[in-house]
VODOMI-476441 format. One record per residue (C-alpha): residue number from 1; residue in three letters; x, y, z. Coordinates in pm, 1 decimal, padded with zeros to 6 digits. Example, Ala and Ser with C-alpha at 12.3 -4.5 7.8 and 13.67 -1.06 7.14 Angstrom:
   k   r        u        v        w
   1 Ala  01230.0 -00450.0  00780.0
   2 Ser  01367.0 -00106.0  00714.0
// end
This chain:
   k   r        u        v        w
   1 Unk -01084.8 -00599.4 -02064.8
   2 Unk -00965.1 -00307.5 -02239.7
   3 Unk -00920.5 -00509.3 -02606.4
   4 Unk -01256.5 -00666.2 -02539.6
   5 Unk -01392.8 -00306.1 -02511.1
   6 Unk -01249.2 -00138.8 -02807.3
   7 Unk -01326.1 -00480.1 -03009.9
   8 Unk -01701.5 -00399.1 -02951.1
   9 Unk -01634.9 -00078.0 -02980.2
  10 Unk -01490.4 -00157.5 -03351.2
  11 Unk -01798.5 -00423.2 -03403.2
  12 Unk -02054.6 -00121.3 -03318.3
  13 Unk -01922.6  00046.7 -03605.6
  14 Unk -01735.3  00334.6 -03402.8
  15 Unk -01386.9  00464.6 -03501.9
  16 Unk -01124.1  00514.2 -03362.0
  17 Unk -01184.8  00445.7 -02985.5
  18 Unk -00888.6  00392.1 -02721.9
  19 Unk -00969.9  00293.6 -02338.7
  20 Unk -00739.6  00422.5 -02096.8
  21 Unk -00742.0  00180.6 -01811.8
  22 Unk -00674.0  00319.2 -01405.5
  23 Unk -00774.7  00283.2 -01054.3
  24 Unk -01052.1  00474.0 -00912.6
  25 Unk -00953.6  00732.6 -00631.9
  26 Unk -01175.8  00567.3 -00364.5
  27 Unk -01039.6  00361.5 -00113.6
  28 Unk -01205.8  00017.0 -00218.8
  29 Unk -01318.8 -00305.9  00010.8
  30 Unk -00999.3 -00495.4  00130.1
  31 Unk -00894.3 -00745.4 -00143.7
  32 Unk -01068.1 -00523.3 -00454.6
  33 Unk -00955.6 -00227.6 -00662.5
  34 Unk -01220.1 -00013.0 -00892.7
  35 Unk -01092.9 -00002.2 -01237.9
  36 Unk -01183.3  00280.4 -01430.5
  37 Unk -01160.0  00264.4 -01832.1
  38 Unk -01218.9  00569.2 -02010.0
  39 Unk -01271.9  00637.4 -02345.0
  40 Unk -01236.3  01028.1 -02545.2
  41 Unk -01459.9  00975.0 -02835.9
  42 Unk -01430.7  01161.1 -03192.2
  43 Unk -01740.3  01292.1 -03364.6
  44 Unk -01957.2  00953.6 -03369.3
  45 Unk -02333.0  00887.1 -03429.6
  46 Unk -02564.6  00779.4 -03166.2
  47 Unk -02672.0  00467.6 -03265.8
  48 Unk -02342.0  00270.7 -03306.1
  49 Unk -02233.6  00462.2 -02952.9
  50 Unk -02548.9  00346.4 -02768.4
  51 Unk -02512.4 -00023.8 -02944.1
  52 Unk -02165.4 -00013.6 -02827.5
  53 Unk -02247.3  00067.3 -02446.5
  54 Unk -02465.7 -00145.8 -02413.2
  55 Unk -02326.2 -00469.2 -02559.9
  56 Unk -02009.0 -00374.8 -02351.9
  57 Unk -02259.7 -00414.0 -02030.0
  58 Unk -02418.6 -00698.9 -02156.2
  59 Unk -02110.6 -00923.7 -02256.0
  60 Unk -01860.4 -00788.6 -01957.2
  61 Unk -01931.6 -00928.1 -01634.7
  62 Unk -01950.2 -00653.4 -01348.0
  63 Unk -01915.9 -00339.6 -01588.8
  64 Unk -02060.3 -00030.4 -01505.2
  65 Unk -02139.6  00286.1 -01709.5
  66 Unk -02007.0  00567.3 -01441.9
  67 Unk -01984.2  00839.3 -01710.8
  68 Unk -02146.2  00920.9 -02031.5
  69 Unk -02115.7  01292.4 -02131.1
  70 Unk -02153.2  01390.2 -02505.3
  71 Unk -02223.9  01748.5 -02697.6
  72 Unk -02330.1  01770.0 -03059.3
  73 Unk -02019.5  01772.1 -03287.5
  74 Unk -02014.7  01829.3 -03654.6
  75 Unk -02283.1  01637.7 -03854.7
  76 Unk -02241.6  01373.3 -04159.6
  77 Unk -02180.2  01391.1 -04496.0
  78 Unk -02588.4  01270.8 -04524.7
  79 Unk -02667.5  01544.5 -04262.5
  80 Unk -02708.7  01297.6 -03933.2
  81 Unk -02579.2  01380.8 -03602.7
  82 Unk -02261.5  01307.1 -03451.5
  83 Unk -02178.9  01329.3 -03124.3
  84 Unk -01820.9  01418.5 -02914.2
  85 Unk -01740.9  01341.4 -02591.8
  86 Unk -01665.8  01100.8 -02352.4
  87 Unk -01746.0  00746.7 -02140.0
  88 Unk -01630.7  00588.8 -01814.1
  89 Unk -01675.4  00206.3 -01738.4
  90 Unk -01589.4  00091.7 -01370.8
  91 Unk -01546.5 -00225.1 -01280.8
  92 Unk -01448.3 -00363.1 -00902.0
  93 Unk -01200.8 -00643.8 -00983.7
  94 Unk -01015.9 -00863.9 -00704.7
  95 Unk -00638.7 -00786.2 -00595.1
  96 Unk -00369.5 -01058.9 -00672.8
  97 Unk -00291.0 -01174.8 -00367.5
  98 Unk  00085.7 -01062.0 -00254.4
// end
């Protein structure tokens, strides 16, 4: 899930955008664990972020935005607006049975 994330991360035009994947804190339903895949981002514009979230919840089953906190960084070369910050998916996901 991870690749597949930073691949349409990549195909939204963002750079430069590693997931690190963990469990979520929360004691989760017997049988499931919440997966938690954050992302720091660099100075990135909005539309290729917000085309990025939201193809990642359209084309991964389950996904979740949990987190989505971003503060104006420095602008473009053509004076636009970049943003830095960061984003949470969850996902639950079964356990492999022992």
């Amino acid at each position: 899930i991870v690749g597949k994330i930073e691949t349409l991360a990549r195909d939204a035009g963002l750079e430069g955008v590693t997931l690190a994947e963990s469990d979520d804190s929360r004691t989760p339903p017997e049988n499931y664990r919440r997966r938690k895949y954050s992302a720091t981002l660099q100075p990135q514009e909005a539309e290729p972020l917000l085309t990025w979230i939201n193809r990642a919840l359209a084309d991964i089953p389950g996904l979740e935005l949990s987190s989505l906190e971003v503060q104006p960084g420095m602008k473009t070369l053509e004076g636009k607006p970049r943003f830095i910050g960061s984003v949470v998916f969850t996902r639950w996901e079964r356990r492999n049975a022992p």
